[in-house]
VODOLUM-309320 format. One record per atom (N, C-alpha, C): atom name; residue number from 0; x, y, z. Coordinates in steps of 0.1 Angstrom, whole numbers, plus 5000, padded with zeros to 4 digits. Layout:
# VODOLUM-309320
> atom, n, c1, c2, c3
> CA, NUM, X, Y, Z
...
//
This chain:
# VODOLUM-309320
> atom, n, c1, c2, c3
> N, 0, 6187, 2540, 5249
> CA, 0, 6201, 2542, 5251
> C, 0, 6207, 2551, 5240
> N, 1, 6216, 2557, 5245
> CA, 1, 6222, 2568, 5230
> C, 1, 6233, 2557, 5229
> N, 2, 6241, 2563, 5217
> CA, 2, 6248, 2555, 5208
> C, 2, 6260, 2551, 5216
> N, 3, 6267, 2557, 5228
> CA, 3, 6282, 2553, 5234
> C, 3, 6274, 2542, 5240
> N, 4, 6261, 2546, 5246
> CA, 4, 6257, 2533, 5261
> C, 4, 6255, 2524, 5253
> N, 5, 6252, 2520, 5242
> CA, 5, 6249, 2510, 5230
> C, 5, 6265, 2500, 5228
> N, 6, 6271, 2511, 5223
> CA, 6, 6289, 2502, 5222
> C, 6, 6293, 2500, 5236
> N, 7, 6289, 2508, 5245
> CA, 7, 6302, 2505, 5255
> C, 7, 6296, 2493, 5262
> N, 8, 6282, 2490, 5265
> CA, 8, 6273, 2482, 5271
> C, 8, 6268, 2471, 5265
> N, 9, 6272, 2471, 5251
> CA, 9, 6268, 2460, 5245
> C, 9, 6278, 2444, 5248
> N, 10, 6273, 2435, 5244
> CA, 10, 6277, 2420, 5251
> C, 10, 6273, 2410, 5242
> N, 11, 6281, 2399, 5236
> CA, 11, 6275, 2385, 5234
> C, 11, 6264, 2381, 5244
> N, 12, 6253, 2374, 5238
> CA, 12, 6247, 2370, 5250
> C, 12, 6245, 2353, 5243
> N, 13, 6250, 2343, 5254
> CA, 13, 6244, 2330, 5251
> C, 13, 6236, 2322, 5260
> N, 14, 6229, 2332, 5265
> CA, 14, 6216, 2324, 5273
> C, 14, 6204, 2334, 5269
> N, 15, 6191, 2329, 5268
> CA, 15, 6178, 2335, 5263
> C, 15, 6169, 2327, 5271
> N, 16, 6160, 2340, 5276
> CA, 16, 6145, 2336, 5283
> C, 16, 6138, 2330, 5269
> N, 17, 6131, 2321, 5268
> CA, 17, 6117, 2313, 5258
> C, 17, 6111, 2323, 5249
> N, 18, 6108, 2336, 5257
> CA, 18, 6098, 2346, 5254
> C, 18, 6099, 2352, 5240
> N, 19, 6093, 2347, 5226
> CA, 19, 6090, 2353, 5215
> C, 19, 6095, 2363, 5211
> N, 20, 6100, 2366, 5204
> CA, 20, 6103, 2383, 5197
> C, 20, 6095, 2386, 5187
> N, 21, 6088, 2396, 5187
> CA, 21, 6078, 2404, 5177
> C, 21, 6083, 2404, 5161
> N, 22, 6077, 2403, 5154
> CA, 22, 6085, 2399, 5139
> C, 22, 6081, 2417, 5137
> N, 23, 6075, 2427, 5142
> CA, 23, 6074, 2440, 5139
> C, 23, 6087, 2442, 5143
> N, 24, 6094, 2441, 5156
> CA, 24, 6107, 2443, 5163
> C, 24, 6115, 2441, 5158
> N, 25, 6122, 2429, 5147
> CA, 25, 6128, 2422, 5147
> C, 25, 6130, 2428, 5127
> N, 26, 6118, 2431, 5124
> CA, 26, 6120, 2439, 5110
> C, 26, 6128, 2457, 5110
> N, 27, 6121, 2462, 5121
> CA, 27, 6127, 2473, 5129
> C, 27, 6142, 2473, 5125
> N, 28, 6144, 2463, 5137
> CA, 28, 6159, 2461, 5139
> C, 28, 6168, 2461, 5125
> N, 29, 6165, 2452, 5116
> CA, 29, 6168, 2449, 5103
> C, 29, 6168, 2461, 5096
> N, 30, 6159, 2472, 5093
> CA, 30, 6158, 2482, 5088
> C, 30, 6170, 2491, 5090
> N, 31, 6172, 2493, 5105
> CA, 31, 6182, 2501, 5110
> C, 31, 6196, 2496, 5105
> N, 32, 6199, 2483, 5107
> CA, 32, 6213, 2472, 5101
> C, 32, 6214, 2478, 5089
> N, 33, 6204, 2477, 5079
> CA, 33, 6208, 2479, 5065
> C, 33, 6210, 2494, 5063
> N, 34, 6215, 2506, 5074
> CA, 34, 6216, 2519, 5071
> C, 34, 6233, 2514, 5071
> N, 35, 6239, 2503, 5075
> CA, 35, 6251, 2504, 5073
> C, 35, 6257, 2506, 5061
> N, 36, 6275, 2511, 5064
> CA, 36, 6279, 2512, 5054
> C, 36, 6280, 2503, 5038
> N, 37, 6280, 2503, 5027
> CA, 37, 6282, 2492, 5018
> C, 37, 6290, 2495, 5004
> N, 38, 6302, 2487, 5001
> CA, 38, 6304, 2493, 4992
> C, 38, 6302, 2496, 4978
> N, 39, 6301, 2510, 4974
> CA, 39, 6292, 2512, 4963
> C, 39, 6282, 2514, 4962
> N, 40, 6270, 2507, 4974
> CA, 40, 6257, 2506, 4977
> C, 40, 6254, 2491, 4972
> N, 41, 6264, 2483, 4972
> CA, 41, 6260, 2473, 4962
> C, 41, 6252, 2462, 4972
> N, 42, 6253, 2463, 4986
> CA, 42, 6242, 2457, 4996
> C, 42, 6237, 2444, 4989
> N, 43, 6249, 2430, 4994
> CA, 43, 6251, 2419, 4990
> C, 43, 6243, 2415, 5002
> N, 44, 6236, 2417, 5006
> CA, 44, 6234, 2410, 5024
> C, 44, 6218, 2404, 5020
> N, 45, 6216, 2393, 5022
> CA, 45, 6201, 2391, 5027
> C, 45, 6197, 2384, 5042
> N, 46, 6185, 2384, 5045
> CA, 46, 6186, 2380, 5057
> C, 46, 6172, 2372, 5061
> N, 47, 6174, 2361, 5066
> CA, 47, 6167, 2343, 5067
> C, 47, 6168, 2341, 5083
> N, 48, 6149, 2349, 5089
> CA, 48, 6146, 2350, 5101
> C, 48, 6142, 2339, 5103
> N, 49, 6144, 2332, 5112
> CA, 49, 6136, 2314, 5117
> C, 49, 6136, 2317, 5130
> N, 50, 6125, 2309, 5136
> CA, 50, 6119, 2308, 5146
> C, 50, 6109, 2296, 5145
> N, 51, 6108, 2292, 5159
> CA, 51, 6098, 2277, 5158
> C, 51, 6100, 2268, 5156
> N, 52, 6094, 2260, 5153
> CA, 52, 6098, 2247, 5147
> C, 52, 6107, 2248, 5134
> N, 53, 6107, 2255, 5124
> CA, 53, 6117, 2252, 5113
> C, 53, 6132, 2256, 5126
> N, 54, 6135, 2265, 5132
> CA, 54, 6142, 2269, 5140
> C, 54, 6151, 2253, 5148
> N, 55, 6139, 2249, 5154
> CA, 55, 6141, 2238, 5161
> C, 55, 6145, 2221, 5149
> N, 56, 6141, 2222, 5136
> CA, 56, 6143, 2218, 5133
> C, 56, 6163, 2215, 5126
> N, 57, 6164, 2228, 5125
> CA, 57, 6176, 2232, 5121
> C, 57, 6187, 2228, 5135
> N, 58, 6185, 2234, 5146
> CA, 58, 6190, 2229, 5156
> C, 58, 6196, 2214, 5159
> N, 59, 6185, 2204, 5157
> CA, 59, 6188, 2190, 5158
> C, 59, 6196, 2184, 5143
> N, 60, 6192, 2190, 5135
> CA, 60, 6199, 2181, 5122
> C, 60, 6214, 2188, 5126
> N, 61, 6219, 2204, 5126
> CA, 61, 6231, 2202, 5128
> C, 61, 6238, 2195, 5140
> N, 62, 6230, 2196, 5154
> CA, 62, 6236, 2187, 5165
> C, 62, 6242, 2172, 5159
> N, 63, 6231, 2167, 5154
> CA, 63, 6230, 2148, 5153
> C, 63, 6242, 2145, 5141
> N, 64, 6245, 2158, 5133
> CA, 64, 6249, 2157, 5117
> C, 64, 6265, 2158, 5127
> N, 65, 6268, 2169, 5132
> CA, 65, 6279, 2170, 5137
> C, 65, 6286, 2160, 5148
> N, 66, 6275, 2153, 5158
> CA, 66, 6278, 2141, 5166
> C, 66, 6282, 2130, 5158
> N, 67, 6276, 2128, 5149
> CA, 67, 6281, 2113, 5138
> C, 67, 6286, 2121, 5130
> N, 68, 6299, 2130, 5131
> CA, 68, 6315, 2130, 5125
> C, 68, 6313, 2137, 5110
> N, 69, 6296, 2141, 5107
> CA, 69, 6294, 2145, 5094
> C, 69, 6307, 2162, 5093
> N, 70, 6315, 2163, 5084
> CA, 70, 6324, 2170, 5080
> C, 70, 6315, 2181, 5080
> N, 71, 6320, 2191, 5084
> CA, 71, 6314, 2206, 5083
> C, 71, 6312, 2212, 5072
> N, 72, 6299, 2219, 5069
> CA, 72, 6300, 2221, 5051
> C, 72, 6301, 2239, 5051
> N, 73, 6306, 2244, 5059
> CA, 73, 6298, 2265, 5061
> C, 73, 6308, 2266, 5043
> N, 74, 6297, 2273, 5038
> CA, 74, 6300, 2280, 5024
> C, 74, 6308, 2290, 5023
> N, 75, 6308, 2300, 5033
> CA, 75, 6315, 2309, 5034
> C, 75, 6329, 2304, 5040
> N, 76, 6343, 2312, 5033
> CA, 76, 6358, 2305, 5039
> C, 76, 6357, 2305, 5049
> N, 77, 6362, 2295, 5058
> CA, 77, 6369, 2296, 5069
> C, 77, 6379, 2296, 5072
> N, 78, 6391, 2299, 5063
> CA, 78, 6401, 2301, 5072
> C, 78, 6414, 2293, 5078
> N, 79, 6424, 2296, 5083
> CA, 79, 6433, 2287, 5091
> C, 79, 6431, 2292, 5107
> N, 80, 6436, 2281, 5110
> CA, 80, 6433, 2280, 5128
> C, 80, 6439, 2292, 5134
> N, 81, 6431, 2301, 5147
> CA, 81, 6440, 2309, 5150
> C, 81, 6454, 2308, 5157
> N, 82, 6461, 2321, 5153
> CA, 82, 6474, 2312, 5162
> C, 82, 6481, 2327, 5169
> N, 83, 6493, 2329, 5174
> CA, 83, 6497, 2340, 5177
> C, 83, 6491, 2348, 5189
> N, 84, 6486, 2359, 5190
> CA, 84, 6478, 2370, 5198
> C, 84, 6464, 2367, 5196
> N, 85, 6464, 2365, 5180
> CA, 85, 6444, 2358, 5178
> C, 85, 6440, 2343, 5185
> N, 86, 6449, 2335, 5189
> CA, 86, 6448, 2322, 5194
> C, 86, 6446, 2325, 5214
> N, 87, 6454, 2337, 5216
> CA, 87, 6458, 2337, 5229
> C, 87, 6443, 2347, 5231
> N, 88, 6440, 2355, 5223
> CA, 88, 6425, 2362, 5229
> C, 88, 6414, 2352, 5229
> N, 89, 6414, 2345, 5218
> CA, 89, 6404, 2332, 5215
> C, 89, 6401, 2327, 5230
> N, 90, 6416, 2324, 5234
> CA, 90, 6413, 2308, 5246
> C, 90, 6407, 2319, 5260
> N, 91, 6413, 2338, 5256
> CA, 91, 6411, 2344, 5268
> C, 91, 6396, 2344, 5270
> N, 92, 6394, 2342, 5260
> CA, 92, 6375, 2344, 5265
> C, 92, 6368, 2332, 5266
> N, 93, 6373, 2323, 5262
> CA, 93, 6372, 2313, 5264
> C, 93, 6372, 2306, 5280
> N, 94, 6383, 2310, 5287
> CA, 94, 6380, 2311, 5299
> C, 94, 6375, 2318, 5308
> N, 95, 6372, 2331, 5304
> CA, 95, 6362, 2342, 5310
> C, 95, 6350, 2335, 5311
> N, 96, 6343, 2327, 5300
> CA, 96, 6332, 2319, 5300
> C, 96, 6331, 2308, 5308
> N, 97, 6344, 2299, 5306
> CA, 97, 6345, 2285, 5317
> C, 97, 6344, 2289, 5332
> N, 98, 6352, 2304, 5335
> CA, 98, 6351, 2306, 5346
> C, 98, 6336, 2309, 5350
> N, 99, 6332, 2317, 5345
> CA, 99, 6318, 2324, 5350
> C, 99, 6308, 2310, 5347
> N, 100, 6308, 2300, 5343
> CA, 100, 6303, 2288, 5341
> C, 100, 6305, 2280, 5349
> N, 101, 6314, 2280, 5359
> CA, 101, 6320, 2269, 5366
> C, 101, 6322, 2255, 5362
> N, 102, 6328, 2256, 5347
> CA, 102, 6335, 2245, 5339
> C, 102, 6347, 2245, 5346
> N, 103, 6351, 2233, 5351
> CA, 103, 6363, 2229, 5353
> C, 103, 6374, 2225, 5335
> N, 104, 6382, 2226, 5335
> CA, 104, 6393, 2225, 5325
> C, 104, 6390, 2207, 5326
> N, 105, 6393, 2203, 5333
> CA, 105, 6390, 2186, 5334
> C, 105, 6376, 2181, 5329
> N, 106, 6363, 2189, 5330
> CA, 106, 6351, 2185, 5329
> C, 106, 6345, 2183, 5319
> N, 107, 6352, 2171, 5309
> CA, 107, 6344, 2172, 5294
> C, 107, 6333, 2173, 5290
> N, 108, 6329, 2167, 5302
> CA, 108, 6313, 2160, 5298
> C, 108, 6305, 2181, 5298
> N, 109, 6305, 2186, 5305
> CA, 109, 6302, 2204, 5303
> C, 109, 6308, 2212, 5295
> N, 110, 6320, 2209, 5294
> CA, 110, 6324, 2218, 5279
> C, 110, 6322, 2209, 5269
> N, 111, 6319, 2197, 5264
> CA, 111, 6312, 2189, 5256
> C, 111, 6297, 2197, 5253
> N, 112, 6294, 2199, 5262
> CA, 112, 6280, 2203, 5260
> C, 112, 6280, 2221, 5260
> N, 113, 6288, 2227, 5263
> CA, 113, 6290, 2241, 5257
> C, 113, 6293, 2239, 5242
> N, 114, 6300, 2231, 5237
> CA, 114, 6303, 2233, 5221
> C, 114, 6287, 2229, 5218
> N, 115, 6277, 2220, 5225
> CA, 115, 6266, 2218, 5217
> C, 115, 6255, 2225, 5219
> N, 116, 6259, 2237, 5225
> CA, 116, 6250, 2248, 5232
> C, 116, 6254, 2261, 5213
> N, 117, 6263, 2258, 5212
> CA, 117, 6270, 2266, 5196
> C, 117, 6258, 2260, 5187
> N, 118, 6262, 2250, 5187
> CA, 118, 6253, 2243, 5177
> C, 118, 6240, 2244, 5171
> N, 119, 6233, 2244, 5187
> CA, 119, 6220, 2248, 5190
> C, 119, 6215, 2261, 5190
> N, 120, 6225, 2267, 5187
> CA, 120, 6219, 2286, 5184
> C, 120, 6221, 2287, 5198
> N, 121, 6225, 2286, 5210
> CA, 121, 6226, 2288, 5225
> C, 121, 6208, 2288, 5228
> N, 122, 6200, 2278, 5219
> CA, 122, 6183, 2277, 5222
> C, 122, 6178, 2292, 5227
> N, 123, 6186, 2299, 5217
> CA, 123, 6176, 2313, 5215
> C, 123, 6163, 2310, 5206
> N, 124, 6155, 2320, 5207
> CA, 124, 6141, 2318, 5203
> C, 124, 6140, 2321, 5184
> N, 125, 6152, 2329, 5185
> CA, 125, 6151, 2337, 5165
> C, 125, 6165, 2334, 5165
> N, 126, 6172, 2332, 5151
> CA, 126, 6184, 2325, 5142
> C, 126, 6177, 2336, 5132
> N, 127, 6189, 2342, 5127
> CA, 127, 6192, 2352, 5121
> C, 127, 6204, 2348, 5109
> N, 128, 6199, 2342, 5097
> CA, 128, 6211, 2339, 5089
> C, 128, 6207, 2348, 5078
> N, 129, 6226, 2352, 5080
> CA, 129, 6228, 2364, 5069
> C, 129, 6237, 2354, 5059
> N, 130, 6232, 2356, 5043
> CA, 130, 6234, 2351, 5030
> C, 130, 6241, 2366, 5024
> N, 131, 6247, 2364, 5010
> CA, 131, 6250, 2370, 5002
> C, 131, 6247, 2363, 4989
> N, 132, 6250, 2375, 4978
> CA, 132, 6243, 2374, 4967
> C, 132, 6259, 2366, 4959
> N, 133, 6252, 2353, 4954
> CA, 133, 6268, 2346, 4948
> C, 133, 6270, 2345, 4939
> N, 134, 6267, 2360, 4931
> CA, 134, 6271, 2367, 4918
> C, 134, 6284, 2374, 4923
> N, 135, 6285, 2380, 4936
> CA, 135, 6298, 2386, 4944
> C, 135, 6307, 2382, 4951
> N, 136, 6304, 2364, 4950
> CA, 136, 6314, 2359, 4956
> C, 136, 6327, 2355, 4952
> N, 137, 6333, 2359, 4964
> CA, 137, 6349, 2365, 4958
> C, 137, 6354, 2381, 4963
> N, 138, 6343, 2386, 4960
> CA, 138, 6349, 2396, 4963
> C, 138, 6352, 2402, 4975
> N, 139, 6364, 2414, 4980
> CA, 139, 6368, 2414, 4988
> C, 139, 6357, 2426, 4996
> N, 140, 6348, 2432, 4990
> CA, 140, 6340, 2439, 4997
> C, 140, 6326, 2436, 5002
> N, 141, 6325, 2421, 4999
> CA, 141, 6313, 2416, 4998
> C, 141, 6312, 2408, 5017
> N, 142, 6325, 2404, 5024
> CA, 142, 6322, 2399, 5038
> C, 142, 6324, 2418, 5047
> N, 143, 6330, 2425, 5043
> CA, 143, 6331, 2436, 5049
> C, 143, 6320, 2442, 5047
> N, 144, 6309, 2442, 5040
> CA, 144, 6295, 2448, 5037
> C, 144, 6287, 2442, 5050
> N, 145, 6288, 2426, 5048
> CA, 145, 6279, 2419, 5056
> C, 145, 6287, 2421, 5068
> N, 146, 6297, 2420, 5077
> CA, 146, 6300, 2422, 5089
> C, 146, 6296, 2437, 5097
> N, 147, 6302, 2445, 5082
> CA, 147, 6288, 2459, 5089
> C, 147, 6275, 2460, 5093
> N, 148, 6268, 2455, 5081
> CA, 148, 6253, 2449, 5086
> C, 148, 6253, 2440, 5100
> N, 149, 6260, 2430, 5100
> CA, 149, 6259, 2425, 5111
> C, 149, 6264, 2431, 5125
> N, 150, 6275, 2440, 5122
> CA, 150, 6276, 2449, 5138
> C, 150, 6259, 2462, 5139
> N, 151, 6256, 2461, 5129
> CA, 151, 6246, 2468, 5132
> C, 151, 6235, 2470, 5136
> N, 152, 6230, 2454, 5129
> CA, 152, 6226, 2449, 5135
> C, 152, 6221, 2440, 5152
> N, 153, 6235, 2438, 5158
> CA, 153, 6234, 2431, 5172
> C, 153, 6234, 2448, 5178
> N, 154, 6238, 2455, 5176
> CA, 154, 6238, 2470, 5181
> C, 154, 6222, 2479, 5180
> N, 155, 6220, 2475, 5172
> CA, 155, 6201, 2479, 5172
> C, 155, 6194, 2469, 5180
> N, 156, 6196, 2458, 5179
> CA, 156, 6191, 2449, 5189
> C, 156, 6194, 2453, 5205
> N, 157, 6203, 2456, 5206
> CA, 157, 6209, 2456, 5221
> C, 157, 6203, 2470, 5226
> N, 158, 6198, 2477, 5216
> CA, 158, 6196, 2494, 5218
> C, 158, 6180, 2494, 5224
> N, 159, 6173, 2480, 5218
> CA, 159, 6159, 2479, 5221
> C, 159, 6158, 2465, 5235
> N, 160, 6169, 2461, 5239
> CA, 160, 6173, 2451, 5250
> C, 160, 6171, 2439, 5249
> N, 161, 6175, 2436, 5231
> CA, 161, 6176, 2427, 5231
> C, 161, 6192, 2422, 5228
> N, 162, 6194, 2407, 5234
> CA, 162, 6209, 2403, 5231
> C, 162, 6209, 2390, 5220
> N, 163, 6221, 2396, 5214
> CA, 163, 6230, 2382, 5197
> C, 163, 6237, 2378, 5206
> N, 164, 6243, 2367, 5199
> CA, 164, 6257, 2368, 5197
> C, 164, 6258, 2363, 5180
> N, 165, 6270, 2368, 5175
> CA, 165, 6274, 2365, 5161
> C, 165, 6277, 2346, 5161
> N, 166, 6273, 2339, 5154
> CA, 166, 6283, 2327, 5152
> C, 166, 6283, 2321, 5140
> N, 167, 6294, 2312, 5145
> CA, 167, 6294, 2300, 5132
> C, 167, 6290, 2283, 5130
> N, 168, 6287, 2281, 5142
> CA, 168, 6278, 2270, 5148
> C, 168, 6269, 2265, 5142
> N, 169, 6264, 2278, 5145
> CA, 169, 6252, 2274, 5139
> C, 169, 6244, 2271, 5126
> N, 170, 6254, 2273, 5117
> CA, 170, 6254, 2270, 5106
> C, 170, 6260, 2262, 5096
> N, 171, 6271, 2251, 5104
> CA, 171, 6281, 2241, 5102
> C, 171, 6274, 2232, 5095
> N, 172, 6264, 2231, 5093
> CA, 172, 6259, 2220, 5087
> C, 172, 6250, 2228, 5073
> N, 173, 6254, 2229, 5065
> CA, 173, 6247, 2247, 5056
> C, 173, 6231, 2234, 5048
> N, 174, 6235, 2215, 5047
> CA, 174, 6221, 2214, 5037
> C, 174, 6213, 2217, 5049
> N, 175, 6210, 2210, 5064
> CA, 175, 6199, 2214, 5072
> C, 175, 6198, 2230, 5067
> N, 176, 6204, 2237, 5069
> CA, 176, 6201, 2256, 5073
> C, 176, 6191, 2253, 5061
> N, 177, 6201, 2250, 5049
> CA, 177, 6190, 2255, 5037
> C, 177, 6180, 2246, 5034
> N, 178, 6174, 2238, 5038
> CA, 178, 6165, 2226, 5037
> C, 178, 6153, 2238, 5045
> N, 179, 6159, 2239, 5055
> CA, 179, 6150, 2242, 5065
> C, 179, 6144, 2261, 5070
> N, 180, 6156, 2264, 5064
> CA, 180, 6158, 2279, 5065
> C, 180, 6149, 2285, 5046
> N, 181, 6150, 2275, 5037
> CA, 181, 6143, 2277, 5024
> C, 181, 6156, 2290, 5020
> N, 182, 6172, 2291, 5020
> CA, 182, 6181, 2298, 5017
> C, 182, 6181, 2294, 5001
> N, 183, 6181, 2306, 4993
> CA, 183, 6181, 2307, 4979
> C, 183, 6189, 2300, 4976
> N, 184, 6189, 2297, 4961
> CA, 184, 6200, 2287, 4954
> C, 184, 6209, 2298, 4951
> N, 185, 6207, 2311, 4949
> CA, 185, 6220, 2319, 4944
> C, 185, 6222, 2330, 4954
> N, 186, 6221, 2324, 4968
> CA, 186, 6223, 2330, 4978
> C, 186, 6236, 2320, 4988
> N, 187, 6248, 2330, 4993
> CA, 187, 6256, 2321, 4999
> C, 187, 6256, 2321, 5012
> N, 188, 6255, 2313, 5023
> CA, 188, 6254, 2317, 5039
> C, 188, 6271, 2317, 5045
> N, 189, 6263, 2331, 5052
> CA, 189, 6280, 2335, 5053
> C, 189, 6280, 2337, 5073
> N, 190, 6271, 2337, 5077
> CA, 190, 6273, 2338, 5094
> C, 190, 6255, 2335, 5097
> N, 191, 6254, 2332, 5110
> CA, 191, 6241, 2334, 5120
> C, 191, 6243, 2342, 5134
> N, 192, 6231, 2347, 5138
> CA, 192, 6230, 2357, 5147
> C, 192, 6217, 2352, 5156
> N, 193, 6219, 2346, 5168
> CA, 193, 6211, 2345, 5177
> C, 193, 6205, 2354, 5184
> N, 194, 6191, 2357, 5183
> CA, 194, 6188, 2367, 5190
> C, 194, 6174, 2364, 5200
> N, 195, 6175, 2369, 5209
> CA, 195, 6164, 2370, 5220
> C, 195, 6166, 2377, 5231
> N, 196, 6157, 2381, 5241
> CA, 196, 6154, 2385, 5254
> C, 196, 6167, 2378, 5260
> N, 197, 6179, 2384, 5267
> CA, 197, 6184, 2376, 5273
> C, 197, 6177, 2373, 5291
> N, 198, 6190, 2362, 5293
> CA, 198, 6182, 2358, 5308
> C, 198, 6192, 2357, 5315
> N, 199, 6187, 2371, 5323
> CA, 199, 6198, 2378, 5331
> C, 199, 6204, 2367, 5342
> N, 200, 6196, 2352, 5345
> CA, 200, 6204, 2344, 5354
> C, 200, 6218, 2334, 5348
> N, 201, 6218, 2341, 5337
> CA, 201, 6227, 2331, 5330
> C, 201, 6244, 2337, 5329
> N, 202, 6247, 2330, 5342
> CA, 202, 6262, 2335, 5343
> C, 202, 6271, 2342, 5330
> N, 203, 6273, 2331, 5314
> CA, 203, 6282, 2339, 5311
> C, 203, 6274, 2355, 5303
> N, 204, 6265, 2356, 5305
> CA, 204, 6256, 2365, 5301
> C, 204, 6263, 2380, 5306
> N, 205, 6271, 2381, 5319
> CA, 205, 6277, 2391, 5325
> C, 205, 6294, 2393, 5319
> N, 206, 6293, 2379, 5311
> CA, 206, 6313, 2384, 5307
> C, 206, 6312, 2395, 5296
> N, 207, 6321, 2401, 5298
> CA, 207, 6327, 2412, 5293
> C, 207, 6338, 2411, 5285
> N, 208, 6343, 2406, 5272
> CA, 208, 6352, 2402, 5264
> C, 208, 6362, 2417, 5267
> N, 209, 6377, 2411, 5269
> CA, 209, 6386, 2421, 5268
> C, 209, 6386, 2425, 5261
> N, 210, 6389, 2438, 5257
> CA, 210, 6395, 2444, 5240
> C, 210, 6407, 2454, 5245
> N, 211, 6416, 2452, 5237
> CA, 211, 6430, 2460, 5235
> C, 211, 6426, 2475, 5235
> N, 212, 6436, 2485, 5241
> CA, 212, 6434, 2498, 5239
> C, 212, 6440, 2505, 5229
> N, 213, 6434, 2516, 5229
> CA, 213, 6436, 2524, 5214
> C, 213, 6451, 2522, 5214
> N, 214, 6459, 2523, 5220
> CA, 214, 6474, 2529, 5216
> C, 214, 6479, 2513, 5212
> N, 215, 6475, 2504, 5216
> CA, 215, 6476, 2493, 5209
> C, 215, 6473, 2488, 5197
> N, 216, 6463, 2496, 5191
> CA, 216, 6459, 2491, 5179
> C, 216, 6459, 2500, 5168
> N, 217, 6457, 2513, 5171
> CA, 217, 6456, 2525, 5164
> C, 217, 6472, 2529, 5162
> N, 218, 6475, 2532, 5150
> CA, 218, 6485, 2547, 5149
> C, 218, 6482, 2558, 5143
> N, 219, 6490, 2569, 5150
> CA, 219, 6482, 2581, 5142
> C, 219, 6504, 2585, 5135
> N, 220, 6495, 2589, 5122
> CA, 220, 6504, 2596, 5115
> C, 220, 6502, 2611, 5111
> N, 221, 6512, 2617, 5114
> CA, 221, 6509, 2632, 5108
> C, 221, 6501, 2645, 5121
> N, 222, 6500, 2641, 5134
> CA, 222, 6492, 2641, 5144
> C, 222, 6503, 2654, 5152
> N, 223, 6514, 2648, 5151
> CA, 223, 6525, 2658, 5159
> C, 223, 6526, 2647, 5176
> N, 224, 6532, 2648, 5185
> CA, 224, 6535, 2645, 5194
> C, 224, 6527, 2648, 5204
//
């Protein structure tokens, strides 16, 4: 794929075929991520590939940890709830998903189990946790480094046909990750990245998240009329 069929084609994916990813592929992929931008060159990002059993292990401690009401520990801020136009795109894809799922709004017991589909890495085959170096934390160019890496990553991926999605699920529970993930003591976990073969029978696999158009988001100054 050249680089527009890459952005314009590219997709969350939260369903994956079983089938392995090549740790040659998957270092590839990585190589290409880290051509992203960084400020200063100062490339705060490291990256904690799991697969298999440590994989599967991390999966069930955050499931069981978050079932029994254990408080969420992600290192990285989170933030206040969305609200406004970020609340109203939130729920819109949100339903893009329920719909193409055939979750009813009433049906807890299935969207119960979509939040535990988060949890579980959406039982992709490779978990991708990106850390930072926490001699930099704090600083303001240290999540903007790693979110480059990371668009660059699901974008290299997607270029060789493989599908992410970015999340934070999967990492709600940070002692499992690092128990299990072996994440440095002076390393901070700041997102995970599901990645595998996706499987093309998996409804929300075809949603297509809206995005706003240029004239809505862009201004040009100095341009003329």
């Amino acid at each position: 794929m050249d680089f527009d069929e890459v952005l314009r084609g590219r997709r969350s994916i939260r369903g994956y075929r079983p089938d392995p990813v090549p740790r040659a592929l998957i270092e590839e992929i990585i190589a290409l991520a880290m051509r992203a931008p960084s400020s200063m060159n100062t490339q705060p990002w490291h990256f904690y590939v799991v697969t298999g059993e440590p994989l599967d292990r991390i999966r069930e401690g955050n499931t069981q940890r978050m079932l029994a009401g254990v408080p969420q520990s992600r290192e990285f801020r989170t933030g206040q709830a969305f609200a406004g136009p970020h609340r109203e795109r939130q729920v819109g894809v949100a339903k893009q998903l329920f719909a193409a799922m055939g979750i009813a709004r009433e049906d807890k017991a299935r969207r119960d189990d979509w939040v535990l589909r988060g949890f579980r890495q959406f039982d992709a085959p490779v978990c991708i946790i990106i850390a930072y170096d926490r001699a930099v934390d704090g600083s303001d160019d240290t999540p903007f480094d790693c979110g480059a890496v990371a668009t660059g990553l699901v974008n290299a991926a997607w270029s060789r046909r493989l599908g992410c999605v970015i999340n934070s699920q999967g990492i709600m529970q940070s002692p499992v990750v690092r128990e299990h993930a072996g994440i440095a003591d002076d390393h901070a976990i700041m997102k995970s990245i599901a990645l595998g073969w996706p499987d093309e029978t998996f409804p929300a696999n075809a949603v297509v998240s809206e995005r706003r158009s240029v004239d809505e988001a862009a201004v040009f100054v100095g341009f003329g009329s």
